[in-house]
Backbone bond lengths (Angstrom), bond angles and torsions (degrees), N, CA, C in turn:
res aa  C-N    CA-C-N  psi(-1)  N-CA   C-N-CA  omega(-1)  CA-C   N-CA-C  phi
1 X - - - 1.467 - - 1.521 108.83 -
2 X 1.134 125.62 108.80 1.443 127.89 155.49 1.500 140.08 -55.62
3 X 1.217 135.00 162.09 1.476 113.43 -129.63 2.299 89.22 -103.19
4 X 1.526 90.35 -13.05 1.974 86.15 168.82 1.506 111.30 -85.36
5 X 1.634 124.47 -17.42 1.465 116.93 164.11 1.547 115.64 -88.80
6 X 0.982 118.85 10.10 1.462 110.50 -164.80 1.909 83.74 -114.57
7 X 1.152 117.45 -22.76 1.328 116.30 155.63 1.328 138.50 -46.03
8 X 1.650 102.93 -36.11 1.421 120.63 -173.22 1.559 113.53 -70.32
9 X 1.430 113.71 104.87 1.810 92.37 156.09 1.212 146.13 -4.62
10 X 1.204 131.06 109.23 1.370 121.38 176.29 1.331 120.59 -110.89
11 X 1.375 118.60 135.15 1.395 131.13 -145.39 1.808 87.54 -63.63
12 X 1.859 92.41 149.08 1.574 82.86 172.27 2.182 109.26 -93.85
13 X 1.459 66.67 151.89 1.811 69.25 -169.83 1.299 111.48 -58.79
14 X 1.331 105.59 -175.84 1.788 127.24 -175.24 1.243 117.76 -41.62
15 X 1.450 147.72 83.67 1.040 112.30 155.06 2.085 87.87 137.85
16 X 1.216 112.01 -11.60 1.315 118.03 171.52 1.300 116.23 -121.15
17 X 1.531 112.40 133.84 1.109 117.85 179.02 1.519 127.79 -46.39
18 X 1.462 147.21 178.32 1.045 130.32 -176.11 1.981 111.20 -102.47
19 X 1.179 85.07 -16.36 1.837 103.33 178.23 1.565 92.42 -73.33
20 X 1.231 139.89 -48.54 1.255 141.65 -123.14 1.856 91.52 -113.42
21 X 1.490 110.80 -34.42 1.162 111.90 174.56 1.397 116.11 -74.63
22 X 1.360 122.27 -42.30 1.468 130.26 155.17 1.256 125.82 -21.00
23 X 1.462 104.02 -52.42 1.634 124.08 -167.78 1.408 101.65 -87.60
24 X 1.165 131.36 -37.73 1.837 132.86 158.29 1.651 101.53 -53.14
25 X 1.298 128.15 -57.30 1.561 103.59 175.59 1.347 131.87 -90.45
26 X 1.236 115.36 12.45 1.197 129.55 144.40 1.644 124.66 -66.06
27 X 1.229 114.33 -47.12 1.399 141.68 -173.46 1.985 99.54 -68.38
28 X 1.170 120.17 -58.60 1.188 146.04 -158.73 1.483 97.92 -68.55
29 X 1.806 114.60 -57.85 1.543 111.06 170.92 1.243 123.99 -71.68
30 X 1.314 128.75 7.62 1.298 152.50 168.58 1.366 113.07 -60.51
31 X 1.482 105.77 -65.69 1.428 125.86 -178.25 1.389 107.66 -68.14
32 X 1.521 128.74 -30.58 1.108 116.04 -175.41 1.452 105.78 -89.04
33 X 1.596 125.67 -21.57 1.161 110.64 -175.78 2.217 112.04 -80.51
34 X 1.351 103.85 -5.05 1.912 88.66 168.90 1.882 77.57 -107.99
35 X 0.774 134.66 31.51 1.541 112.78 139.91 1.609 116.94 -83.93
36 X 1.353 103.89 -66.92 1.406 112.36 169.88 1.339 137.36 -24.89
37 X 1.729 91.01 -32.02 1.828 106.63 -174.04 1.781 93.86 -107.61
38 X 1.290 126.82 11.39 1.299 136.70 154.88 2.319 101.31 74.87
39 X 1.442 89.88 26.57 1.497 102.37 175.11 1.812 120.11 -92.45
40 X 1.473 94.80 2.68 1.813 101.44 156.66 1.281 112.66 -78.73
41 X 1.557 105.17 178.39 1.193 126.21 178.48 1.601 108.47 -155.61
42 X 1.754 110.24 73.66 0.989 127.16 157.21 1.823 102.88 57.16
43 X 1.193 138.40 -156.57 1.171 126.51 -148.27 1.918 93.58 -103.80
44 X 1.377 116.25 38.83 1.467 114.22 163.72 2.041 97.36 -120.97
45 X 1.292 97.57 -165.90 1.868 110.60 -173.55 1.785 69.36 63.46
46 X 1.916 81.79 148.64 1.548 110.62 155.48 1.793 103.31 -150.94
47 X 1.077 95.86 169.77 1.963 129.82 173.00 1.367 109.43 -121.82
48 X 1.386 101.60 109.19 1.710 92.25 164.49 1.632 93.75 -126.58
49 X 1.506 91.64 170.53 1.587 114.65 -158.88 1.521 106.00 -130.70
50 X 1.249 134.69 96.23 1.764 122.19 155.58 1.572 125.29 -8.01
51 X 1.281 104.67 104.12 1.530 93.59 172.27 1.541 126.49 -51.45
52 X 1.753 167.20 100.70 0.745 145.95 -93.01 1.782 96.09 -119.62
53 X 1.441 117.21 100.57 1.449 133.14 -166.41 1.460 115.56 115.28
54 X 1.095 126.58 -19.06 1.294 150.71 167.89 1.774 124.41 -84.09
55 X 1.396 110.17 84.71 0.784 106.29 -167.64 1.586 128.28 -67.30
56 X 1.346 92.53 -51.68 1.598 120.94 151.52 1.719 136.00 -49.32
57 X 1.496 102.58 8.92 1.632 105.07 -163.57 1.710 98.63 -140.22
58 X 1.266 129.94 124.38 1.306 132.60 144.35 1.432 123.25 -101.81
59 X 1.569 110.49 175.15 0.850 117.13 163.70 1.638 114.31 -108.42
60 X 1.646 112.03 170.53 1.592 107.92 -163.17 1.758 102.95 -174.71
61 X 1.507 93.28 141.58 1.987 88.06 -177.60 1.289 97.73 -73.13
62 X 1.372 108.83 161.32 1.434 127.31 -177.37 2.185 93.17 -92.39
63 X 1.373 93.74 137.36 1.506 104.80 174.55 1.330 106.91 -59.88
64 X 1.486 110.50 138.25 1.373 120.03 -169.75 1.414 114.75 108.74
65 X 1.017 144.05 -55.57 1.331 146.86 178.85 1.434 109.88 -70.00
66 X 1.656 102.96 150.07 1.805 120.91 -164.24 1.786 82.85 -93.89
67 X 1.230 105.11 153.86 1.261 110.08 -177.93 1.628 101.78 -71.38
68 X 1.092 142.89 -34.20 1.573 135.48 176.76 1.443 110.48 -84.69
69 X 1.333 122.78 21.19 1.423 129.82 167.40 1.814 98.71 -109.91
70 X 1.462 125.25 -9.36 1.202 114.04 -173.33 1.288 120.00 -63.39
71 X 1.446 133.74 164.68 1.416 110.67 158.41 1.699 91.08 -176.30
72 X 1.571 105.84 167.77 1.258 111.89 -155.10 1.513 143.85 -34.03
73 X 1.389 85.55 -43.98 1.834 119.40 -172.04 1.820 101.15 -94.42
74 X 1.711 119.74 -4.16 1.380 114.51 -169.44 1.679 96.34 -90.55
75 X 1.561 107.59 -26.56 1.791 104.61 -165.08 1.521 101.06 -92.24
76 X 1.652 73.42 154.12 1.891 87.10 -155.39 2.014 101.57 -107.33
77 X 1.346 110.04 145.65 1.183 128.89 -165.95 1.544 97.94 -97.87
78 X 1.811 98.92 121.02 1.524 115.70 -179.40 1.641 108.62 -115.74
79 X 1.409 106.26 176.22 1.241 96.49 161.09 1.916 109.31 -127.45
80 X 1.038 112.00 -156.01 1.489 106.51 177.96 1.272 124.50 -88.17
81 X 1.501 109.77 8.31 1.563 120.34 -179.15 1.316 104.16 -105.89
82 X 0.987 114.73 -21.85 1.948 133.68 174.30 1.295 100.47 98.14
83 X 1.527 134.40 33.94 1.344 132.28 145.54 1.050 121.67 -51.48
84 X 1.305 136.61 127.84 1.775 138.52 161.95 1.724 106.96 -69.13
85 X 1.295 90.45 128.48 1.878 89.75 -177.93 1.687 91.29 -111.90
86 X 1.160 145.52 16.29 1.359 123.05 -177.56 1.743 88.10 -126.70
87 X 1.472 98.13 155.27 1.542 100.86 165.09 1.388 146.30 -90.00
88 X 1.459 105.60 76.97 1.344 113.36 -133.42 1.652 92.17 -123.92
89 X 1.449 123.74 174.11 1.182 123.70 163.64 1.218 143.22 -103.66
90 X 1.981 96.13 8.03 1.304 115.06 -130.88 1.672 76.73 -114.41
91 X 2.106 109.06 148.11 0.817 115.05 170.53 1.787 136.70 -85.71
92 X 1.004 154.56 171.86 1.547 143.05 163.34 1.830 104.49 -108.83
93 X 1.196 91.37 132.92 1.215 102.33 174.70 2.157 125.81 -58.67
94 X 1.117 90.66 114.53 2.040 90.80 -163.59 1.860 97.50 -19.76
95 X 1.653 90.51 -63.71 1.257 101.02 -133.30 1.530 109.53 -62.59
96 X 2.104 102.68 -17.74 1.436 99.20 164.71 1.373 120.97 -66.81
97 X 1.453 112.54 -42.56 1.440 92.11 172.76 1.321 135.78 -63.27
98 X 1.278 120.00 -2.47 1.837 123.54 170.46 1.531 93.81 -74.78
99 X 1.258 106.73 -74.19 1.627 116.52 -166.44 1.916 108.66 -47.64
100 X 1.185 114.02 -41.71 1.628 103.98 -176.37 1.534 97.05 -76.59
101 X 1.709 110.07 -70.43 1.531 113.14 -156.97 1.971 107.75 -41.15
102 X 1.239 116.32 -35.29 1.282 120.83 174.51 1.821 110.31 -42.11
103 X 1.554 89.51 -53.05 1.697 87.46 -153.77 1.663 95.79 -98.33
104 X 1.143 124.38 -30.60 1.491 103.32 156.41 1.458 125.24 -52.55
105 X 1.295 140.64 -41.37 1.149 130.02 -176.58 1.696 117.39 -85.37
106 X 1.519 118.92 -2.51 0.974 114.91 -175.00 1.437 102.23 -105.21
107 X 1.242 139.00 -39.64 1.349 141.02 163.97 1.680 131.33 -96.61
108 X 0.820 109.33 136.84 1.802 123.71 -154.42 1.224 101.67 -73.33
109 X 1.244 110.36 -41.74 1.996 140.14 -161.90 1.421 71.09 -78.26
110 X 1.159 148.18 -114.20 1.813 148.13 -123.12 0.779 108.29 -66.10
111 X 1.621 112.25 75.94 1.378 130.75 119.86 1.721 118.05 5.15
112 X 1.394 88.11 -99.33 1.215 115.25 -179.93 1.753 112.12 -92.04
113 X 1.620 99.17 141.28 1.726 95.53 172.73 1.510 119.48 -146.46
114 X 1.185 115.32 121.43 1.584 123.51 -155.42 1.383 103.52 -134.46
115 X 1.810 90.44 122.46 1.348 92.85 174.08 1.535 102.08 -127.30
116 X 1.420 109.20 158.28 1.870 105.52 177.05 1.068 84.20 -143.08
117 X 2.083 100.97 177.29 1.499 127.06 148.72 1.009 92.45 -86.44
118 X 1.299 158.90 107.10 1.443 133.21 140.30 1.738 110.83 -88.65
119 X 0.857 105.83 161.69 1.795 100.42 -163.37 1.464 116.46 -91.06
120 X 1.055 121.98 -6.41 1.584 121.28 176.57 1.060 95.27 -89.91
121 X 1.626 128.65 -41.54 1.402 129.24 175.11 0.968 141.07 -41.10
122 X 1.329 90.11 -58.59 1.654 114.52 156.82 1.524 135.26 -25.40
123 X 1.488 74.21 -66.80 2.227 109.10 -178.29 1.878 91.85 -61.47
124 X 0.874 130.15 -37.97 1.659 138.05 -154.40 1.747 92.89 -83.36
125 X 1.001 110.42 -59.34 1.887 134.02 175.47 1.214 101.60 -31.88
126 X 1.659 137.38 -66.83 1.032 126.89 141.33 1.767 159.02 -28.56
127 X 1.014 90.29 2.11 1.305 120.97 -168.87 1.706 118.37 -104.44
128 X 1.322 116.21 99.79 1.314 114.53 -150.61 1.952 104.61 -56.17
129 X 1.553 124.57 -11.17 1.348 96.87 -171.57 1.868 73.86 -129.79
130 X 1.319 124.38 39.38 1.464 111.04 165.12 1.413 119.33 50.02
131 X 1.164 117.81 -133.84 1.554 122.98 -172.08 1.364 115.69 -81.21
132 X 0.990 135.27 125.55 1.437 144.79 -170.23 1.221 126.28 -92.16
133 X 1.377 160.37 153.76 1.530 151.35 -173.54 1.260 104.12 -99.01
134 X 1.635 114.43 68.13 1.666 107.71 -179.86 1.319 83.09 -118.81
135 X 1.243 156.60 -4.20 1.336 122.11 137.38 1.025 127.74 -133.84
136 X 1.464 121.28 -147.64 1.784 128.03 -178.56 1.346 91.07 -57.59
137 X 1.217 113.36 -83.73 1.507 121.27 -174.14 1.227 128.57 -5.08
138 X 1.606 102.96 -55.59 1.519 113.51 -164.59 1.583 110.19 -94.13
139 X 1.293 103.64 -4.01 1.645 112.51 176.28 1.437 105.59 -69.60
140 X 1.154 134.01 -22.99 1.837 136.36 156.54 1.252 113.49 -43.15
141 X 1.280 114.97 -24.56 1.925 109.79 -142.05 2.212 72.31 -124.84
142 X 1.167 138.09 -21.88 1.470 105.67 -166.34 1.392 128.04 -54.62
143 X 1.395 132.40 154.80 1.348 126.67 -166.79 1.209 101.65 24.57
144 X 1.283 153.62 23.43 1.384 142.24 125.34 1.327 151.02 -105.88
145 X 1.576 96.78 52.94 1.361 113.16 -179.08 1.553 97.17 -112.56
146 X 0.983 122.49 -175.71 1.587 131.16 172.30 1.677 99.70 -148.62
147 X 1.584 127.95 166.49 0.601 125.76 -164.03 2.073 100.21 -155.41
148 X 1.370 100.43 137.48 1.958 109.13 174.37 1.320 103.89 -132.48
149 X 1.548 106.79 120.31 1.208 119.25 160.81 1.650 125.80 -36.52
150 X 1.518 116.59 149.83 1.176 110.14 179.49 1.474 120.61 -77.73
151 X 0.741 143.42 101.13 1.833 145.33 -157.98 1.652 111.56 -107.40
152 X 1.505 105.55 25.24 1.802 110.64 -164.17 1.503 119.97 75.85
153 X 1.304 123.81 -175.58 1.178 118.85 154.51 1.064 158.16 -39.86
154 X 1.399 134.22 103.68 1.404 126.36 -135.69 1.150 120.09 -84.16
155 X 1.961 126.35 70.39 0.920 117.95 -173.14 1.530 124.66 -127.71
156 X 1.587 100.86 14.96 1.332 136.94 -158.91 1.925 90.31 -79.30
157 X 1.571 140.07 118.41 0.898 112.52 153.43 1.651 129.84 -66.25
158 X 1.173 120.91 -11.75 1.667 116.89 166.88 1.367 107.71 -95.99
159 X 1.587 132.64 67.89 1.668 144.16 157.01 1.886 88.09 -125.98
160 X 1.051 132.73 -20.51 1.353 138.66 -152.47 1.660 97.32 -85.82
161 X 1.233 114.37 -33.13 1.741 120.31 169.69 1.604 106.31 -63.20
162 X 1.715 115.30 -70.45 1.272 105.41 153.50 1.620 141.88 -35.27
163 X 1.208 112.31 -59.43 1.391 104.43 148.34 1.541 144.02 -27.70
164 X 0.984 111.95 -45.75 1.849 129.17 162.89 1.533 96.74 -80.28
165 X 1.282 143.84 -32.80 1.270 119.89 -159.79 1.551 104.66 -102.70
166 X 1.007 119.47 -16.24 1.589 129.38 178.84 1.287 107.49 -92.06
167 X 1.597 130.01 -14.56 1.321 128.40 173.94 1.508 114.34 -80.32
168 X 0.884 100.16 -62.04 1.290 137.17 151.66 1.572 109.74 76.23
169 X 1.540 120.39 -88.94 1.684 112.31 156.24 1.520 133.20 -72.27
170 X 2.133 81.07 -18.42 2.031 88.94 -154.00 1.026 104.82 -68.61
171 X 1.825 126.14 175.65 1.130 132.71 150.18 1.133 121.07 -109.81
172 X 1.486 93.20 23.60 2.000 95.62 172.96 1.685 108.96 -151.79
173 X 1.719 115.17 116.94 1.517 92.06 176.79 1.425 90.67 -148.14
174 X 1.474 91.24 159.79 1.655 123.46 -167.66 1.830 87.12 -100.76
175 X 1.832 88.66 125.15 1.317 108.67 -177.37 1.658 82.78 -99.98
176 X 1.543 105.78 128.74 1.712 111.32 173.30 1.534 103.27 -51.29
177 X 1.157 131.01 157.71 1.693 158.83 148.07 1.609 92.75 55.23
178 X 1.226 122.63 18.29 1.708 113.30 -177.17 1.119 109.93 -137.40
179 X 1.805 139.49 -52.86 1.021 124.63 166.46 1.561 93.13 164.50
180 X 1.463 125.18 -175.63 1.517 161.30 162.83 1.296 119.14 -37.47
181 X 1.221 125.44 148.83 1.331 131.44 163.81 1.621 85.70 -142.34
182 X 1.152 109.19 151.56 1.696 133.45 132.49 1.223 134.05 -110.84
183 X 1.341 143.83 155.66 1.631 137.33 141.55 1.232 106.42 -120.19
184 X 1.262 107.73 160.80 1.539 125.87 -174.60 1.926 92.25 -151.85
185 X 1.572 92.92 -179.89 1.600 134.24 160.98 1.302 98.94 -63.07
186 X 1.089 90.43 -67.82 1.595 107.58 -149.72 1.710 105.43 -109.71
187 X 1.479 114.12 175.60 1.525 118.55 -175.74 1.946 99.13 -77.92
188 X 1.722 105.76 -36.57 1.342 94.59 -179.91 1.255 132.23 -104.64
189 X 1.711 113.55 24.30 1.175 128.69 153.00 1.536 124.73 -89.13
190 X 1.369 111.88 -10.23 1.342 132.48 158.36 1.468 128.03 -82.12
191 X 1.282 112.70 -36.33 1.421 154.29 161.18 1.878 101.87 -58.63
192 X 1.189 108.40 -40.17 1.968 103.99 -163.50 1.434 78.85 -94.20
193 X 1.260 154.31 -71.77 1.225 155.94 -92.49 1.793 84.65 -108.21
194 X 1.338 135.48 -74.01 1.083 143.79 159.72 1.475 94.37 -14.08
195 X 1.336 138.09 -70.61 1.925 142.43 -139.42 1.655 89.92 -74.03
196 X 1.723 105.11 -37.88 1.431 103.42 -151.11 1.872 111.48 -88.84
197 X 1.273 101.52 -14.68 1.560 134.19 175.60 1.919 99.57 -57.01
198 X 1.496 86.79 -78.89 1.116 105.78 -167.76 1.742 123.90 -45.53
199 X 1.489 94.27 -59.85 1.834 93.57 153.03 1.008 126.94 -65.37
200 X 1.316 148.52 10.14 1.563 139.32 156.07 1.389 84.74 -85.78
201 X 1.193 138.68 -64.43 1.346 136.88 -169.57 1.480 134.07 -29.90
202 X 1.828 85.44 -50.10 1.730 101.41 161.97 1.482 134.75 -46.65
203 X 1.408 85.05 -57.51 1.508 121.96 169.22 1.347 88.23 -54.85
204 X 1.453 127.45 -117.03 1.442 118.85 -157.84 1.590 122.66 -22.47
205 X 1.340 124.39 -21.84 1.408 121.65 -179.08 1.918 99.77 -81.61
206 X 1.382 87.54 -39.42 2.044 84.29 172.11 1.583 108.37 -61.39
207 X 1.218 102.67 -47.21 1.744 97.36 -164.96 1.648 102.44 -77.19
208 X 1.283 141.25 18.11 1.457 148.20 163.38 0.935 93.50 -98.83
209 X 1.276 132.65 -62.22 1.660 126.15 -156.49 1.993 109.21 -72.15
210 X 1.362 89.52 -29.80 1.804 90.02 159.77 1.093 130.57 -74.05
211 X 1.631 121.05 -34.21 1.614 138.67 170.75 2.123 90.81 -61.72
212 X 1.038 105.19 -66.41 1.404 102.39 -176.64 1.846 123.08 -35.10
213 X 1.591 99.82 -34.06 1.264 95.73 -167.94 1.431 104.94 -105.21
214 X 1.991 118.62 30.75 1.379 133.11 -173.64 1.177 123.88 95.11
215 X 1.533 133.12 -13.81 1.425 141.99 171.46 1.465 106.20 -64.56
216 X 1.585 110.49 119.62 1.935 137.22 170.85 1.247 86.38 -46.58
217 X 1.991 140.25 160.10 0.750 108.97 -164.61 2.164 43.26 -142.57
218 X 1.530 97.69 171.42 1.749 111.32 -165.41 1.953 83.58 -119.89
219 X 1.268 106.40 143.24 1.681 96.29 167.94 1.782 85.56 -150.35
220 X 1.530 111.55 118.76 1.225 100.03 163.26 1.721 138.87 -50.30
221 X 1.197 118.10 -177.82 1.437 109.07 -176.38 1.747 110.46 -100.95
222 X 0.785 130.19 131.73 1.546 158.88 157.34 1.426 84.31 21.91
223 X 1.775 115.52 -70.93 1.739 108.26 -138.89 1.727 77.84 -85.89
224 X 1.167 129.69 -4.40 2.040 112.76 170.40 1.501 102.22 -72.08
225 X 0.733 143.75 -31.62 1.675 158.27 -122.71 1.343 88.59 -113.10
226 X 1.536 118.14 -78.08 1.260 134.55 -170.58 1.682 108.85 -60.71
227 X 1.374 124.17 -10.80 1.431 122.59 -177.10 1.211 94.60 -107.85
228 X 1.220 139.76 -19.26 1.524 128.91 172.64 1.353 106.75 -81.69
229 X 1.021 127.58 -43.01 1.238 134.42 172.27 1.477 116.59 -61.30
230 X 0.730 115.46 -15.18 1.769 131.25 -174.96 1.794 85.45 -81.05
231 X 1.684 114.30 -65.01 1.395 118.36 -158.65 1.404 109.80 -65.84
232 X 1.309 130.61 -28.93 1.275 111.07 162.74 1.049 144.44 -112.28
233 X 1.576 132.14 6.18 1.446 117.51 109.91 1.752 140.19 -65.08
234 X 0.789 104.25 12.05 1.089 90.24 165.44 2.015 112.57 -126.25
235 X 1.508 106.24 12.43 1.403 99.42 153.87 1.667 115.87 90.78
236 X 1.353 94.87 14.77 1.610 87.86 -173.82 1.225 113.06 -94.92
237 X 1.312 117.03 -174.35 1.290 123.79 -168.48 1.628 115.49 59.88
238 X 1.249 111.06 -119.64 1.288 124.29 164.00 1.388 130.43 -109.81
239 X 1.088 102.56 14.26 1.691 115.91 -166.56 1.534 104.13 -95.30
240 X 1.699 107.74 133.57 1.892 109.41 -171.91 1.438 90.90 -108.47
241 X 1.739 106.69 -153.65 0.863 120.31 -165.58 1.585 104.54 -91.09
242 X 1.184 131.23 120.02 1.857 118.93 -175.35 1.397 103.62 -40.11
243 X 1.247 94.50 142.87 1.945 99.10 -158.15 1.058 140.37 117.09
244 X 1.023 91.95 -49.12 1.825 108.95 -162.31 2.234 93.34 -82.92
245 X 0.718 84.01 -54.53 1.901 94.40 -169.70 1.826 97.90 -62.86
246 X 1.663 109.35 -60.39 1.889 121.10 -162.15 1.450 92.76 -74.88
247 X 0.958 120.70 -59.46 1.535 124.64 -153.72 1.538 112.97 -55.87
248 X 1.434 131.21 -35.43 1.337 116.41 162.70 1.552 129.42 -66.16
249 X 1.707 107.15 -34.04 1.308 120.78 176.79 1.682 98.64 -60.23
250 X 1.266 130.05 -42.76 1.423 133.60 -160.19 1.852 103.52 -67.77
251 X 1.404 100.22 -50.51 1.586 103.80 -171.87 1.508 106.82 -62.67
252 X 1.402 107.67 -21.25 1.680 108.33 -164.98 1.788 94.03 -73.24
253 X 1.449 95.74 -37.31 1.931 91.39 -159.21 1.701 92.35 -73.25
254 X 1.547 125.66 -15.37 1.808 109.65 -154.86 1.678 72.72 -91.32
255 X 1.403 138.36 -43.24 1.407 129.66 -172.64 1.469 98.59 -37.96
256 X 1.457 112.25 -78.46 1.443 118.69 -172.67 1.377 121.00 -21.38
257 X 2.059 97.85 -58.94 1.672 89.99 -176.38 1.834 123.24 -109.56
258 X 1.622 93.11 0.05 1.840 72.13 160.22 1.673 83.77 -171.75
259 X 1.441 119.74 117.55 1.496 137.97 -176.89 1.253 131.65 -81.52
260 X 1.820 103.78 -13.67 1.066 141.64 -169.05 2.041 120.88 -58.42
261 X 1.326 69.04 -21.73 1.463 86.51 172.13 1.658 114.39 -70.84
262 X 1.180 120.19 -44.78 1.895 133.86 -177.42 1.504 88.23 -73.47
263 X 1.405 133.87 52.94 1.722 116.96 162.30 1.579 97.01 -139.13
C-alpha cells in the first residue's frame, strides 16, 4: 500500500455507521501515536472516544492489546454502565471503565479521554505543586492543571464522584503517584495536550536535576505566566485549538509509516 492510498478513506464496514467508523480510526491512530512517542505502558493506560450521537457510548481498547497493535475494528463499544455493545470477546479493562465512564458522562466537552503512565508525568504527579512555569511548554498547564489523589487502584466505583469533582473545569490533571489524564473535543486535542504536558515535564525534571547539581533555576513572575496562559487558551494570535494545526500533519506521517491502524 502506498502512502497516497493508505490516505484514502475506507468505507466503514457492515453494520457501522460511517460517523462512528471515523471516530474508531480516529481513536485507533491515537493509540498508536503515544505509542510511537513511547508514552504507553504496555497493554494498560487507555483512550476512549464518544460514540458520535451517543451520548452514553464510547469507544475503548479491549484489555490485552499493546497500544501499537490497536486498530479500528479491534476497539470495543461500551456504554456508561460498562455494558459491551459489540460482539466481541474481548475484555475492558475495570479500572478504565471507572476512570472514562465517570468523566464521559459527567462532562459534555470530553469527547475524548486519555489517561497514561507516561514517566515525566508521573515523576511531576508527585510533586506537591505539579508542573511548574519553567518553560514555554508548561505555561499552557499554569493554574490549570487540577490534581486527584492517589486512592489505589482505580477500581472502586465511588473514586468516580471524586474523579469528576477534582477534574472539575480542567482538561488536564495529574493523578498523584500514578499518572495523567486529559480531555479534549477531539482525539488530537487530547492527543496535543498529553505531548505538550509531558515535555514541560521532561524539561522540568532536567531543570531540577540541574538546580540540584547548583544551577539558579529562572521562573517567571505570576502576571508573565498568567498572560501566556491567557494566549493559549484563549486563542490569540495564531494559536488554535491543540489539534486542529498537529493532528492532520501527524495522521499523514503514521499513514506514511504504518496504516495498519485504519483496518
Amino acid at each position: 500500500m502506498n502512502a497516497m492510498s493508505a490516505r484514502e478513506p475506507q468505507a466503514a464496514p457492515r453494520g457501522i455507521e460511517p460517523a462512528e467508523w471515523d471516530a474508531r480510526v480516529k481513536l485507533a491512530a491515537c493509540y498508536r501515536m503515544v505509542a510511537k512517542l513511547g508514552m504507553d505502558d504496555l497493554i494498560y493506560n487507555h483512550i476512549s472516544l464518544r460514540v458520535p450521537g451517543h451520548e452514553d457510548q464510547f469507544l475503548i481498547n479491549p484489555y490485552g492489546l499493546l497500544f501499537d497493535e490497536i486498530t479500528a475494528s479491534s476497539l470495543v463499544k461500551i456504554d456508561t454502565k460498562g455494558n459491551k455493545l459489540d460482539d466481541t470477546p474481548q475484555a475492558v479493562n475495570v479500572a478504565a471503565f471507572v476512570i472514562h465512564a465517570a468523566i464521559h458522562t459527567a462532562n459534555h466537552d470530553a469527547a475524548c479521554v486519555l489517561h497514561t503512565h507516561s514517566d515525566a508525568s508521573v515523576a511531576v504527579s508527585g510533586q506537591e505543586k505539579g508542573l511548574l512555569p519553567l518553560s514555554q511548554f508548561a505555561m499552557r498547564f499554569y493554574d490549570r492543571q487540577a490534581f486527584h489523589d492517589y486512592e489505589g487502584v482505580a477500581i472502586d466505583l465511588d473514586e468516580q464522584v471524586r474523579l469528576v469533582r477534582d477534574l472539575g473545569p480542567h482538561k488536564v490533571m495529574l493523578m498523584r503517584n500514578h499518572g495523567i489524564l486529559t480531555v479534549g473535543r477531539t482525539p488530537g486535542e487530547a492527543f496535543m495536550l498529553l505531548y505538550y504536558f509531558e515535555r514541560a515535564a521532561r524539561i522540568q525534571l532536567q531543570m531540577q536535576a540541574a538546580a540540584a547539581a547548583g544551577a539558579k533555576l529562572v521562573m517567571p513572575p505570576h502576571e508573565v505566566c498568567e498572560k501566556a496562559a491567557r494566549q493559549f487558551w484563549e486563542l490569540q494570535g495564531d494559536i488554535l485549538v491543540p489539534g486542529e494545526r498537529e493532528w492532520p500533519a501527524l495522521m499523514r506521517q503514521l499513514d506514511r509509516t504504518d496504516p495498519s491502524y485504519r483496518h
